[in-house]
Each structure stands twice: as C-alpha cells, then as structure tokens.
C-alpha positions in Angstrom: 5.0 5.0 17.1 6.7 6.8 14.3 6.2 8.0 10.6 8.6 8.6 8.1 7.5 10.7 5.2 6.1 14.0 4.0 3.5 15.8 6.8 0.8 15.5 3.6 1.1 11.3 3.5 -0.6 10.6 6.6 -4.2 10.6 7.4 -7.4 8.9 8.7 -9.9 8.2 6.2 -14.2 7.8 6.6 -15.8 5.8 3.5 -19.5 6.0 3.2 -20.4 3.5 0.3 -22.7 0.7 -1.0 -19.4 -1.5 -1.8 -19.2 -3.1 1.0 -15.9 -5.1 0.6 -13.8 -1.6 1.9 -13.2 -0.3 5.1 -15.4 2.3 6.3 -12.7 4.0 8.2 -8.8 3.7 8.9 -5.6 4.9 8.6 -3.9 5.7 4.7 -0.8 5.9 3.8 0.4 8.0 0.7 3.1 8.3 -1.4 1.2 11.5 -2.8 -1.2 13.7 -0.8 -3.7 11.8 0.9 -6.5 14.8 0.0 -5.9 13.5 -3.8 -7.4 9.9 -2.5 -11.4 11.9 -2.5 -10.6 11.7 -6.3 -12.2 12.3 -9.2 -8.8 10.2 -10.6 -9.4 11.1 -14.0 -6.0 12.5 -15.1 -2.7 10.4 -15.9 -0.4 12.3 -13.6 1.4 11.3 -10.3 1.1 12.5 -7.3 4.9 13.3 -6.0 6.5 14.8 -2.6 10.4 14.6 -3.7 11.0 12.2 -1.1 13.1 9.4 -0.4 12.0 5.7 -0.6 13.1 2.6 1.4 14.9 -0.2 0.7 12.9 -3.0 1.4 10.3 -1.7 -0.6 13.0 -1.3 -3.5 13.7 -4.8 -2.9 9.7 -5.1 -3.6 9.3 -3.2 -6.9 12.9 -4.4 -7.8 13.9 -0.7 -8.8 14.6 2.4 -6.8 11.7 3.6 -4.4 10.4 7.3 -3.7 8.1 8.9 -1.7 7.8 6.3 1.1 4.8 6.3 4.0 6.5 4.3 6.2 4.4 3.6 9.8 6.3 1.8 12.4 5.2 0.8 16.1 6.5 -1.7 18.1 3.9 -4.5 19.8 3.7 -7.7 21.7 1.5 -10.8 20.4 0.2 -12.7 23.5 -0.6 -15.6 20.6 1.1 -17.3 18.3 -0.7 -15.5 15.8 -1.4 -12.0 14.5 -3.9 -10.4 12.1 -4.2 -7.0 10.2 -6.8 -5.6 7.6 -5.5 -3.3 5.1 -6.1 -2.5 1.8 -3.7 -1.7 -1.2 -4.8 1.3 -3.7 -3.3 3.4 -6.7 -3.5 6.0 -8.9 -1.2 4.6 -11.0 -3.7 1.9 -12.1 -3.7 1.1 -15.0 -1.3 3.6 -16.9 1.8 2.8 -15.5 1.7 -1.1 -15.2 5.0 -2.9 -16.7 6.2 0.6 -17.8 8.8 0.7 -15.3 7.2 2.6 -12.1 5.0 0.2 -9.6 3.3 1.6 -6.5 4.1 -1.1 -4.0 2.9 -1.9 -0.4 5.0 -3.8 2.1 3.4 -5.0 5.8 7.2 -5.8 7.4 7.3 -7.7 11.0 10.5 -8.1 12.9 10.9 -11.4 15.2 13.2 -9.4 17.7 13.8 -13.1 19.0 15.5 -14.3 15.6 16.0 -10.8 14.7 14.2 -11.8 11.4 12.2 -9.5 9.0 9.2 -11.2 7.4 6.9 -9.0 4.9 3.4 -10.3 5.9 2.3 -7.9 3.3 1.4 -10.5 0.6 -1.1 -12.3 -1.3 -2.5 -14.9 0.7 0.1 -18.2 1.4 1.3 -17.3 -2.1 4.1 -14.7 -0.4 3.5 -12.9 -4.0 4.5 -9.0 -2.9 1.5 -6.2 -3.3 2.3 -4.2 -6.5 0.4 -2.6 -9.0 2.4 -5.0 -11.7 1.7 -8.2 -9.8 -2.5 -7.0 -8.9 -4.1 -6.4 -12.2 -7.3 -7.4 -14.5 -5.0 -10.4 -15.9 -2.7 -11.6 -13.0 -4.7 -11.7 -9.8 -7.6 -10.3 -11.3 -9.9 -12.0 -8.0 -7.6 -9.0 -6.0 -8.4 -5.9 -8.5 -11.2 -3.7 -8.5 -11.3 -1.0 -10.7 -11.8 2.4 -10.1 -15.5 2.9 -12.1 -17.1 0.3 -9.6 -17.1 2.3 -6.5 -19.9 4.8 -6.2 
C-alpha cells in the first residue's frame, strides 16, 4: 500500500448519525486537512496543502489538479467482479461550482493483463466522472445532499 500526499490528508473517520445513507466508519481522503471534515463548514474558504495534483484527475476536472490524496494498493479478484463503497464530499459545495475550481474524485483500476486503466469511480453505468460541477441540486440532484441535512 502507499499514499501520496500531505501527512494531514489521510485518516480513518467514526460517524455517529441518524442519516443513515453514510458510512459509519472508513477511510477519507483529503485534499485539505481531514480534522476540517468535523466541520462546522460555515466559511467560503479552501482548505490547501501546496501540493501537487495528478494527472488523471486533471484529465477529470479538465484543468490543472492540486492537493492530491492519492491511495494505491495492489489486489487480486478471485471473480470476475469487484465492488467498493465510497462516498464523495466537499467543501467547496456550493460556492465554487462552474467557477473554475472542481473538487474531483477518481476510483482508477489497472487490468495488469491489458495493461488498461479504467476509472470505476463514476456515476452508475453512466461513466459520468465524480465532481462537484457534474453532482449538484440541478444535474444529478438524486446524488447530492446538502450539508444542512446531516445532524
């Protein structure tokens, strides 16, 4: 397993809450500090480590990344099929959408058979990438939660 990113981006998270549609507990990744995820998010600032970003995730927001959590690990299916939960989240909801900036998550698997790279990171069948322009109250508004609806 390795991480690329600032020592502050990485962390395992405990949610106790009524809304029962998130994970109680897991692993986040940041491109701020992870302690800012507690909240209260009631400022318009961003959260930044002066880091660098990644490509395919520039390929994703189609501009230039920064501050990139980026978790990688190697594995073997023994199916023909694999699964993972996660869940996308951002402070930059919804001050920054269409202005230019775009939080963006990416879930990329490499078929070392093919030596292809697939992002699996998507809404549903639709391969429609995870950012905070594409996951809003107007455009896959099924997707977005706002922030005042978890206790």
């Amino acid at each position: 397993i390795k991480y690329y990113g600032s020592k502050n981006t990485l962390g395992l998270f405990y949610y106790k809450s009524d809304y029962k549609l998130l994970s109680l507990y897991g692993l986040i990744l940041s491109s701020g500090d992870v302690m800012a995820a507690l909240g209260p998010n009631n400022g318009t600032a961003s959260n930044e480590n002066y880091t660098k970003g990644d490509k395919d995730l520039s390929k994703i927001a189609k501009s230039k990344s920064f501050d990139a959590a980026i978790l990688e690990f190697d594995f073997m299916s023994l199916t023909d099929s694999i699964s993972f939960v996660f869940q996308f989240a951002s402070e930059e909801y919804p001050n920054y959408v269409k202005k230019g900036v775009s939080d963006v998550f990416g879930f990329f698997v490499k078929d070392y058979t093919t030596n292809t790279i697939a992002n699996i990171g998507t809404i549903s069948e639709s391969g429609t990438p995870i950012t905070i322009d594409l996951i809003k109250t107007k455009q896959n508004s099924d997707l977005y939660i706002t922030n005042n609806q978890c206790p």
